[in-house]
OpenMM code with the backbone's topology and positions (N, CA, C; nanometers):
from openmm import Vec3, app, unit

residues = "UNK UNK UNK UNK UNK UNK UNK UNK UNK UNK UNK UNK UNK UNK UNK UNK UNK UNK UNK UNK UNK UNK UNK UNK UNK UNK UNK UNK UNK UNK UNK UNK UNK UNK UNK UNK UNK UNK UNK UNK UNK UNK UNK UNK UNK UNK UNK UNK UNK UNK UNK UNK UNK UNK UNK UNK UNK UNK UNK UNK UNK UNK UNK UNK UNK UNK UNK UNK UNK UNK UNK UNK UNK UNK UNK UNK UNK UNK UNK UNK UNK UNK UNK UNK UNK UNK UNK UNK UNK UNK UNK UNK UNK UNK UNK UNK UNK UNK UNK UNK UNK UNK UNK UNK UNK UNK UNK UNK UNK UNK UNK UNK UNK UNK UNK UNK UNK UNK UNK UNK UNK UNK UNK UNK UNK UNK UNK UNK UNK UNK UNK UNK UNK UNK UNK UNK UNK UNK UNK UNK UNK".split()
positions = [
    Vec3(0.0826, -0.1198, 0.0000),
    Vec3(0.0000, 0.0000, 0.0000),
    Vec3(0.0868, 0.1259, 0.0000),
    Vec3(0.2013, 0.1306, 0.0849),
    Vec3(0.3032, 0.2390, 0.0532),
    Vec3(0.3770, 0.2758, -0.0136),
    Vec3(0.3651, 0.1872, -0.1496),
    Vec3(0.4477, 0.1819, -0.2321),
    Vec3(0.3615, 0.2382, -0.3747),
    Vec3(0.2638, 0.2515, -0.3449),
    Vec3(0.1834, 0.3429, -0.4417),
    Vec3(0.1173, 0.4484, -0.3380),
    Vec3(0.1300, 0.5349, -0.2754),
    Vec3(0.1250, 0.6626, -0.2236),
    Vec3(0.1096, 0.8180, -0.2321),
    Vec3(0.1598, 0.8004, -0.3596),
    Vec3(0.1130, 0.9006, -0.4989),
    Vec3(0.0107, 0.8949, -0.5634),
    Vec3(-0.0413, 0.7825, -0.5579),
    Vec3(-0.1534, 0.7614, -0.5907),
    Vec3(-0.2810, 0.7129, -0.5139),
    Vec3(-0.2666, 0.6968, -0.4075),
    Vec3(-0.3658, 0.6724, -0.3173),
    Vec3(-0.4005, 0.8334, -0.2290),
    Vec3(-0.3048, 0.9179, -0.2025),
    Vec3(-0.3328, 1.0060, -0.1534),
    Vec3(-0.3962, 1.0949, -0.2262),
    Vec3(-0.3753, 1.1471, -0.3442),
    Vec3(-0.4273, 1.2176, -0.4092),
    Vec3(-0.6087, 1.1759, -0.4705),
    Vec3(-0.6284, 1.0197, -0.4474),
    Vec3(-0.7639, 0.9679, -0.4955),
    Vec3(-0.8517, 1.0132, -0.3737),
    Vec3(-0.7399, 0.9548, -0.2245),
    Vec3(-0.8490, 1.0271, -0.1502),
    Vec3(-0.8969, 1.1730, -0.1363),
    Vec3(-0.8094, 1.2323, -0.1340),
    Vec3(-0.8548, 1.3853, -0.1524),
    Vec3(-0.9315, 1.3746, -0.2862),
    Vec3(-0.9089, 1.3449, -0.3732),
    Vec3(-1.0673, 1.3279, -0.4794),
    Vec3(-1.1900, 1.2952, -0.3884),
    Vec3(-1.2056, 1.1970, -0.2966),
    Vec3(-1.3156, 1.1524, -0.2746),
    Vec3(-1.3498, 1.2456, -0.1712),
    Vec3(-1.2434, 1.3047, -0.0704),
    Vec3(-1.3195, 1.3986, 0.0299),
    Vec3(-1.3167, 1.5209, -0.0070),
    Vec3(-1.3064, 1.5297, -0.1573),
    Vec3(-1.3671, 1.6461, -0.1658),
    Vec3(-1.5229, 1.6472, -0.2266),
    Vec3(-1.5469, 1.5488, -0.2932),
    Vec3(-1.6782, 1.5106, -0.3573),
    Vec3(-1.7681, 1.5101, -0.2026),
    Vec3(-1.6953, 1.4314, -0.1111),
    Vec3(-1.7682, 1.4009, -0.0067),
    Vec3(-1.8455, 1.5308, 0.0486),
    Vec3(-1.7573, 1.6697, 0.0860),
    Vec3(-1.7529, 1.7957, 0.1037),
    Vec3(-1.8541, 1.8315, 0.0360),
    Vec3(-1.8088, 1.8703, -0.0804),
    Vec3(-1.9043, 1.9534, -0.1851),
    Vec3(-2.0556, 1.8972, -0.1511),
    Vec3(-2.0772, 1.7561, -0.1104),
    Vec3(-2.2033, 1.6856, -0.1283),
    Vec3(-2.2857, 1.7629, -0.0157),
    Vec3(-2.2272, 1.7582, 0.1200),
    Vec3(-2.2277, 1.7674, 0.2361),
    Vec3(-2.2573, 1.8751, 0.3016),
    Vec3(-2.1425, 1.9792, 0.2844),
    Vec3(-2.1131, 2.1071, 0.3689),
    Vec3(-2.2862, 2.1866, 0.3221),
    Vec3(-2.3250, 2.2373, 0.4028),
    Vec3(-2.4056, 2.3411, 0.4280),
    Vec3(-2.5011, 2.3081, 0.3077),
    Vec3(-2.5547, 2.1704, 0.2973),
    Vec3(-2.6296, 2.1101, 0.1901),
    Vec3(-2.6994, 1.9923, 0.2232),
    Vec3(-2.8292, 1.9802, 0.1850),
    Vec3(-2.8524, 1.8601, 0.2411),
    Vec3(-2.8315, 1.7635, 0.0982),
    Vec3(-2.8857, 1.6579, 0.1876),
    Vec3(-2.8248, 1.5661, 0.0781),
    Vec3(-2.9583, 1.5023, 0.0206),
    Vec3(-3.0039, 1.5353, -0.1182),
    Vec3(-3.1232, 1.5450, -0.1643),
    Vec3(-3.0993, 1.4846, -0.3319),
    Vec3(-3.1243, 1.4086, -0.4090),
    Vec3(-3.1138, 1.3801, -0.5574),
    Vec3(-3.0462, 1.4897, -0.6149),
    Vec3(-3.1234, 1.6138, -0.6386),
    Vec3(-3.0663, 1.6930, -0.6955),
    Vec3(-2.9244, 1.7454, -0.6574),
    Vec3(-2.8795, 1.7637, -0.5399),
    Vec3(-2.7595, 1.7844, -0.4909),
    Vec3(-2.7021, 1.6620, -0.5583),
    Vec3(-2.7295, 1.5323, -0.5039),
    Vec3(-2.6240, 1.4042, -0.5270),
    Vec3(-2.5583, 1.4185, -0.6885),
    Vec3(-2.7030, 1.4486, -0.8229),
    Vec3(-2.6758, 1.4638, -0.9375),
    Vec3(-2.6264, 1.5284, -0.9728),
    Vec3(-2.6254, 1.6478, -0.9380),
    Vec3(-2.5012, 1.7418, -0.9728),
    Vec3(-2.3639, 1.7571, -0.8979),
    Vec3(-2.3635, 1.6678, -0.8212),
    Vec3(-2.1869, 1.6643, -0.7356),
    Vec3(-2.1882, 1.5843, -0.8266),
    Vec3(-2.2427, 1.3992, -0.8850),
    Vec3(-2.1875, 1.3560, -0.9771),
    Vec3(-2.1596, 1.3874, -1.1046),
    Vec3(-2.2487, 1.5026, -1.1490),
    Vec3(-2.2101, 1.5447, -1.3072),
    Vec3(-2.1185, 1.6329, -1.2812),
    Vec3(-2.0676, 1.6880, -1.1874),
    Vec3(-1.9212, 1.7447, -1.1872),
    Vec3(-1.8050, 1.6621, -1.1689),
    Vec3(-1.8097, 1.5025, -1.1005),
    Vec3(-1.7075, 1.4754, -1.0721),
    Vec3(-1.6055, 1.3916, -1.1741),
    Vec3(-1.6606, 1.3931, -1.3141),
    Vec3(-1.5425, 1.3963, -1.4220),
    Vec3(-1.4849, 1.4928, -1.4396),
    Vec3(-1.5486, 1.6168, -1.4183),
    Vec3(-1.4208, 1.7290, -1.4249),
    Vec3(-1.2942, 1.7396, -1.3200),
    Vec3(-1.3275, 1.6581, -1.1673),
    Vec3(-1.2059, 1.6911, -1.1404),
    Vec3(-1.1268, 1.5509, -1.1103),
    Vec3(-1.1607, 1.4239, -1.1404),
    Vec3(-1.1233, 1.3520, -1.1997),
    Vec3(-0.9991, 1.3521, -1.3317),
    Vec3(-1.0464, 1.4583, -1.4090),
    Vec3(-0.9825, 1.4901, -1.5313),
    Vec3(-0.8707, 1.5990, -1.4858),
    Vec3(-0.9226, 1.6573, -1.3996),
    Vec3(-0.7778, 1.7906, -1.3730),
    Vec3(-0.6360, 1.6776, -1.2150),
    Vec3(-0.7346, 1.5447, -1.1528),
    Vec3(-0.6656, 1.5018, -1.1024),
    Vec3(-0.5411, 1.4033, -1.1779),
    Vec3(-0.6085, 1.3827, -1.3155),
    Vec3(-0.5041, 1.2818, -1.4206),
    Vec3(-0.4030, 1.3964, -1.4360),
    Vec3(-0.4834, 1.5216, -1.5037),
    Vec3(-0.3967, 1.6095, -1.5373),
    Vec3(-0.2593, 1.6051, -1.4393),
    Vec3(-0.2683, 1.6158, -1.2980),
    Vec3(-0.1864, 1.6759, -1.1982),
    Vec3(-0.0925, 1.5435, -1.1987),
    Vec3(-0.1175, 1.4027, -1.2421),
    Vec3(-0.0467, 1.2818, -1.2305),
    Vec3(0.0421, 1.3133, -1.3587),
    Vec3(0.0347, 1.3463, -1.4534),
    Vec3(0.0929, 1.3688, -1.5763),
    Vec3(0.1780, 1.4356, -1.5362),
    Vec3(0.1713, 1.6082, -1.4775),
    Vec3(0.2554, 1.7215, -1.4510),
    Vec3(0.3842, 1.6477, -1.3476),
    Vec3(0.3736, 1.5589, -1.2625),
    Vec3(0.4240, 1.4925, -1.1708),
    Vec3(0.4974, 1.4016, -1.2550),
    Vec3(0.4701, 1.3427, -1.3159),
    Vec3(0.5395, 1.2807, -1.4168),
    Vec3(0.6386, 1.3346, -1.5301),
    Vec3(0.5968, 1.4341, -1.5458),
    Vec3(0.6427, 1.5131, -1.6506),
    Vec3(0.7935, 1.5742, -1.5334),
    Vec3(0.7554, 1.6627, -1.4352),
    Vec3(0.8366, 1.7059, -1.3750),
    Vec3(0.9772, 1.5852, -1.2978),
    Vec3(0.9073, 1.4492, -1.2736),
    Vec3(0.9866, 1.3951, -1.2296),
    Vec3(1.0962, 1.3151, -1.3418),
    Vec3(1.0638, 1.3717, -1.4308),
    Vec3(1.1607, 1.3258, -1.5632),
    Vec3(1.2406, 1.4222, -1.6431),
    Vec3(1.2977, 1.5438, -1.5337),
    Vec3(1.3392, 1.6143, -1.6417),
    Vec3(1.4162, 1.6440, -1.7166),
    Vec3(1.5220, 1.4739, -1.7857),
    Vec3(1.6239, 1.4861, -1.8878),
    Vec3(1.5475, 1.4724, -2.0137),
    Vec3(1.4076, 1.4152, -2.0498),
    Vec3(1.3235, 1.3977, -2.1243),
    Vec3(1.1868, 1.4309, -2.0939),
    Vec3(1.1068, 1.5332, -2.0686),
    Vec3(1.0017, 1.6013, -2.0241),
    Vec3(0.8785, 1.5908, -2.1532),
    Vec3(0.9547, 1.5677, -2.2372),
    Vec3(0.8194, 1.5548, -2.3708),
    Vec3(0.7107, 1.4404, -2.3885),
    Vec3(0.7681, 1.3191, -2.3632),
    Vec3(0.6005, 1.2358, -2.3514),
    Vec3(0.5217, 1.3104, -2.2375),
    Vec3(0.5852, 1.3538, -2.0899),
    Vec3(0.4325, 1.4201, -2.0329),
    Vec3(0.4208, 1.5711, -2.0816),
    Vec3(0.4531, 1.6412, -2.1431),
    Vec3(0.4148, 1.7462, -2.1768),
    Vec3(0.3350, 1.7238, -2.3012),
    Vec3(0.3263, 1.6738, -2.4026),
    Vec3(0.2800, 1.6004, -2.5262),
    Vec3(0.0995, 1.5383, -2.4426),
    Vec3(0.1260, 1.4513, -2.3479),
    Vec3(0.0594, 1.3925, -2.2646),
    Vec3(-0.0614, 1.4872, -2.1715),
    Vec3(-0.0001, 1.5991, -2.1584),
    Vec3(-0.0515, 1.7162, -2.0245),
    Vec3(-0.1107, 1.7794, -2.1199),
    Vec3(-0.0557, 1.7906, -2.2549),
    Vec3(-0.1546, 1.9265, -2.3312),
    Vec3(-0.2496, 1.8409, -2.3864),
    Vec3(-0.2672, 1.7236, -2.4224),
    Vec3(-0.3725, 1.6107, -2.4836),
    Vec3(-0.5057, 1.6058, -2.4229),
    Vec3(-0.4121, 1.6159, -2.2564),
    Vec3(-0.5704, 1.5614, -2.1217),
    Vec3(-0.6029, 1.6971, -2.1223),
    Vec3(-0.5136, 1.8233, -2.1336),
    Vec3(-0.6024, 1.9183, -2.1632),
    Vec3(-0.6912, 2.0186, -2.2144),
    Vec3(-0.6858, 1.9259, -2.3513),
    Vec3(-0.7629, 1.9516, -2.4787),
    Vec3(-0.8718, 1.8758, -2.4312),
    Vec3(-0.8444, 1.7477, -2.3529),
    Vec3(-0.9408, 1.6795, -2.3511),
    Vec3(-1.0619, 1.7334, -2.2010),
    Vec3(-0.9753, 1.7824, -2.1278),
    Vec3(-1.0640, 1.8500, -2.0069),
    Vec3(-1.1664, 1.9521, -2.0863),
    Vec3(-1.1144, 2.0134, -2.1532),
    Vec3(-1.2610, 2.1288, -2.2517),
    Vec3(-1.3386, 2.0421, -2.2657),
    Vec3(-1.3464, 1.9306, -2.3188),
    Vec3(-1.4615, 1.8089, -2.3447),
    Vec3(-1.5365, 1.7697, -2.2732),
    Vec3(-1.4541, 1.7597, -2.1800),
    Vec3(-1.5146, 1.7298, -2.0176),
    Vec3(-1.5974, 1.8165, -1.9958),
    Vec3(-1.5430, 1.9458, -1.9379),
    Vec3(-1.6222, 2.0844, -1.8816),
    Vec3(-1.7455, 2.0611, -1.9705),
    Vec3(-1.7238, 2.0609, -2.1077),
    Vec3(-1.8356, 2.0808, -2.1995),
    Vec3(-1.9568, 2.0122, -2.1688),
    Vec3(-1.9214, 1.8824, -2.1669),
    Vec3(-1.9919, 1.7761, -2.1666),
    Vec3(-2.0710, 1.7752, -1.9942),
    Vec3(-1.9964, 1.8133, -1.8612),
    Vec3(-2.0297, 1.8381, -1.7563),
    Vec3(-2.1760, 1.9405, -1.7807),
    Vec3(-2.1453, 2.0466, -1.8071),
    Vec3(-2.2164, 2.1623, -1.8242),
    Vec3(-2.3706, 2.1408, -1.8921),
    Vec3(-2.3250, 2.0508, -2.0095),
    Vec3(-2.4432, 1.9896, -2.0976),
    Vec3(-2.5624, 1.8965, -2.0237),
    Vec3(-2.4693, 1.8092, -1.9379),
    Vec3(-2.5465, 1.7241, -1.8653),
    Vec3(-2.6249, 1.7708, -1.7924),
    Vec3(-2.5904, 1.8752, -1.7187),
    Vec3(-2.6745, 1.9557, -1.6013),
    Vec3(-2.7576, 2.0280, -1.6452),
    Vec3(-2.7679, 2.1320, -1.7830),
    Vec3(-2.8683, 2.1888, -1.8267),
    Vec3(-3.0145, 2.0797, -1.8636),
    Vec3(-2.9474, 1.9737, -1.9232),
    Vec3(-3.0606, 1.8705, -1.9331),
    Vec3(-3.1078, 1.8485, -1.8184),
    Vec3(-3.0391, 1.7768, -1.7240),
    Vec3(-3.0769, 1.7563, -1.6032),
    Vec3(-3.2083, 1.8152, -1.5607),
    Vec3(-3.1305, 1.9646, -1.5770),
    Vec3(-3.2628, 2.0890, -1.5022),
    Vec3(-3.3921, 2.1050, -1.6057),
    Vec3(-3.3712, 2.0644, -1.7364),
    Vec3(-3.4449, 2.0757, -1.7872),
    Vec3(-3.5841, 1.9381, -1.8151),
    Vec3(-3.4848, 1.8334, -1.7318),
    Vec3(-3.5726, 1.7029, -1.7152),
    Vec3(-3.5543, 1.6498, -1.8516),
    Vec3(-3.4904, 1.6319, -1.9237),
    Vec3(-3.4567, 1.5397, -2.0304),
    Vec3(-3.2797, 1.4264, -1.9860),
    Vec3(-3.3533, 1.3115, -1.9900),
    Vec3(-3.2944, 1.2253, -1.9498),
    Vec3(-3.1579, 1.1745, -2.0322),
    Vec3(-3.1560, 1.2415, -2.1619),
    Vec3(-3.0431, 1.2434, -2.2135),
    Vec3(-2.9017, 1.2738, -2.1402),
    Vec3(-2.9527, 1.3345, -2.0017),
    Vec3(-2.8041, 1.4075, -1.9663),
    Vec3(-2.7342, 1.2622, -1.8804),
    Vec3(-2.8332, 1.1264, -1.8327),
    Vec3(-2.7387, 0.9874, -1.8097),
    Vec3(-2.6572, 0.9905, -1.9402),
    Vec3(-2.6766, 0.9617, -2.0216),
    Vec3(-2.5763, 0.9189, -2.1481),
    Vec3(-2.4632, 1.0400, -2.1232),
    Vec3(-2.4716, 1.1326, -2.1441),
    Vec3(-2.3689, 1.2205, -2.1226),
    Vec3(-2.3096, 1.2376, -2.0011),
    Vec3(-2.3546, 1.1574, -1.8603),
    Vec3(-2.2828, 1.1295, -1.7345),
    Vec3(-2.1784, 1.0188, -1.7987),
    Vec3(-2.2665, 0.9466, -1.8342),
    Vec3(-2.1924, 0.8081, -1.8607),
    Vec3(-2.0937, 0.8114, -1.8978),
    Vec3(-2.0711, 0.8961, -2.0370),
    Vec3(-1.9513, 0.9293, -2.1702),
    Vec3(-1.9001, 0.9849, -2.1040),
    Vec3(-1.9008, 1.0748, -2.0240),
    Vec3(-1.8103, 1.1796, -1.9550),
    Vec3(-1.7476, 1.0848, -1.8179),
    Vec3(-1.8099, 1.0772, -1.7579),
    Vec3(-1.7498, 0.9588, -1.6829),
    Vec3(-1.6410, 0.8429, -1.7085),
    Vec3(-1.6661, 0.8189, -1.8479),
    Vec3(-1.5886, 0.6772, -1.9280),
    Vec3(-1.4653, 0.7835, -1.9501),
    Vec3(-1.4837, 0.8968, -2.0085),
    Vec3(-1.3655, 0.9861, -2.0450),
    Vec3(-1.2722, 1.0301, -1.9651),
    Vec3(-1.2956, 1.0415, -1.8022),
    Vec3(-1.2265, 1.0744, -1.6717),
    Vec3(-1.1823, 0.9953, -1.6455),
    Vec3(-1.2428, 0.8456, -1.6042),
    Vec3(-1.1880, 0.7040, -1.5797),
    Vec3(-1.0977, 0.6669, -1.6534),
    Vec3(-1.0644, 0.6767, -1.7672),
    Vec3(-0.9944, 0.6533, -1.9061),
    Vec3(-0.8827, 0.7118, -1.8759),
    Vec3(-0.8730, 0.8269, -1.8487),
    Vec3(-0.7726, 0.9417, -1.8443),
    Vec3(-0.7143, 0.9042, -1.7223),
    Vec3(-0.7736, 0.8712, -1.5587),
    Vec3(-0.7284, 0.8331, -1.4774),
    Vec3(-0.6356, 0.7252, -1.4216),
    Vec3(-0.6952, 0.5979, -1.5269),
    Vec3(-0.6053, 0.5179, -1.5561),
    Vec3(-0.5123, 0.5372, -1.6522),
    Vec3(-0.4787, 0.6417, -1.7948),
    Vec3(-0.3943, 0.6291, -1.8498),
    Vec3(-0.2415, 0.7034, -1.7998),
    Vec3(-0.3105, 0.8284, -1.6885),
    Vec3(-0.2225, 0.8646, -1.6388),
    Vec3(-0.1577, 0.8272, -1.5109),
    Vec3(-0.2244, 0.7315, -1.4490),
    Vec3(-0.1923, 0.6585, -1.3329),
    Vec3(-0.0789, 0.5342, -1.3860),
    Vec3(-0.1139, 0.4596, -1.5063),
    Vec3(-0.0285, 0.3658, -1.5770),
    Vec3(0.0953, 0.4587, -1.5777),
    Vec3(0.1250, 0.5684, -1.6658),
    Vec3(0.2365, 0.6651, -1.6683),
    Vec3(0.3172, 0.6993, -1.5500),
    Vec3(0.2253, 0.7386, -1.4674),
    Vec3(0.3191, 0.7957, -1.2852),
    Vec3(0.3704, 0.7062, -1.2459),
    Vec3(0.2595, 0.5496, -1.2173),
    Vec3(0.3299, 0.4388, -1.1840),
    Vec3(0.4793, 0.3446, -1.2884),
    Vec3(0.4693, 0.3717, -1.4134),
    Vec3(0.5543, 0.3495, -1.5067),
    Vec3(0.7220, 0.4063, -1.4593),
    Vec3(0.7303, 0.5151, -1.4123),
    Vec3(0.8250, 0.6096, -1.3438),
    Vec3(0.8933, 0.5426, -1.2369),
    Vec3(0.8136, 0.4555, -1.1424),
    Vec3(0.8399, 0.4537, -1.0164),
    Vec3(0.9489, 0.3432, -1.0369),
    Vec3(0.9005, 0.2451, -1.1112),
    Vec3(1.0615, 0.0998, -1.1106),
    Vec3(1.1148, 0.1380, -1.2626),
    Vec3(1.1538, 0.1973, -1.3236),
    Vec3(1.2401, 0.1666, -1.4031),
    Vec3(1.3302, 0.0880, -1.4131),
    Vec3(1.3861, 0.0458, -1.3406),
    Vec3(1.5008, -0.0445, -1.3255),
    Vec3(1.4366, -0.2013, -1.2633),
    Vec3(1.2940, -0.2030, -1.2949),
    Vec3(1.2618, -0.3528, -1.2022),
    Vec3(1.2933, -0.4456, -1.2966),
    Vec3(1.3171, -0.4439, -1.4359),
    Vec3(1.2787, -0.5679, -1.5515),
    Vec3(1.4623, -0.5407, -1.5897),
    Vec3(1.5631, -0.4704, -1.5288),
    Vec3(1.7023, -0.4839, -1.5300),
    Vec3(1.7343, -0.5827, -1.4381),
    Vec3(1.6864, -0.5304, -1.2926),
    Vec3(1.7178, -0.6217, -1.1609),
    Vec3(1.6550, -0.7501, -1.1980),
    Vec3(1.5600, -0.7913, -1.2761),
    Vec3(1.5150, -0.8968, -1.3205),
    Vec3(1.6101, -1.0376, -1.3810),
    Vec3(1.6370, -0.9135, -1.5125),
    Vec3(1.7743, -0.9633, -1.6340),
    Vec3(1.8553, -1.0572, -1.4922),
    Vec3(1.9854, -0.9116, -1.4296),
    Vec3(2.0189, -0.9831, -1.3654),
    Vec3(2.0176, -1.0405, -1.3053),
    Vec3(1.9148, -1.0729, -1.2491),
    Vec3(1.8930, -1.1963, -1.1316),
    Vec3(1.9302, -1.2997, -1.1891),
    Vec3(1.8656, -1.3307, -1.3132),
    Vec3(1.8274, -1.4589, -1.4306),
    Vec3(1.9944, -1.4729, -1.4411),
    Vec3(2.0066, -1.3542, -1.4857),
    Vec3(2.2169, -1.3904, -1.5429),
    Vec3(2.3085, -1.4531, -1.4239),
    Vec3(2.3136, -1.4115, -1.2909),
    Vec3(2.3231, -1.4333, -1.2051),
    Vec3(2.3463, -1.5692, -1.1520),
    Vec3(2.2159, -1.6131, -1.1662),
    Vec3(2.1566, -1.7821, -1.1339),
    Vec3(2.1962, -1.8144, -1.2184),
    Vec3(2.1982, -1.8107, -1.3771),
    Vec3(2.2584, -1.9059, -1.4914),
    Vec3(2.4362, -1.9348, -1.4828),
    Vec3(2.5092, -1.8584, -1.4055),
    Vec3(2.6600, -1.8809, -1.3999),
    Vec3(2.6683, -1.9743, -1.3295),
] * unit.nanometer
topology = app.Topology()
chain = topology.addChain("A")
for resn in residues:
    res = topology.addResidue(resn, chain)
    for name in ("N", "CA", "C"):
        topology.addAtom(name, app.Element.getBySymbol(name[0]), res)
């Protein structure tokens, strides 16, 4: 569990902040619940973002796959916002179209969360499939 820490800390602060927003000085009613969830691909999407920048920064003899990477998720966060924003006007307007656009938007944060979580965690052993080699070379003498 301590060995991914970068990534567990930062999910929870995702969740207590959803928790917050739901909560603080609000009761907790459908309409509240639906709109903390049609926001929470947007910060889902700015939390990949921040795994990328971390990545990006912790590499800096070669900084271009996460910068390449950071401006992608954030072409792709406009999509998000967009798509957030869309959902909720339906919402209020009672057309049920705005599930499908939770959904897609949702699939698009999750997506992003894992592609940039694969990346941060990618960083952390570089050298595990060397120490590997040699082990193997090692034992074969």
């Amino acid at each position: 569990m301590m060995e991914h820490l970068e990534i567990i800390l930062p999910l929870t602060l995702l969740v207590l902040a959803f928790g917050l927003k739901l909560s603080i000085d609000r009761n907790i009613e459908v309409p509240n619940i639906i709109q903390a969830l049609c926001e929470l691909p947007v910060d889902v999407i700015f939390l990949s973002i921040s795994f990328l920048i971390a990545f990006t920064i912790s590499k800096p003899a070669d900084p271009s796959e996460g910068l390449f990477l950071t401006i992608a998720f954030i072409v792709v966060s406009v999509l998000v916002v967009i798509l957030w924003r869309k959902s909720l006007k339906l919402y209020e307007r009672k057309n049920n179209f705005w599930v499908l656009l939770l959904c897609i938007n949702m699939a698009i944060s999750i997506f992003a969360l894992m592609q940039s979580t694969g990346v941060l965690l990618k960083t952390e052993n570089p050298n595990q499939t060397e120490n590997t080699e040699l082990n193997i070379n090692k034992d074969g003498d």
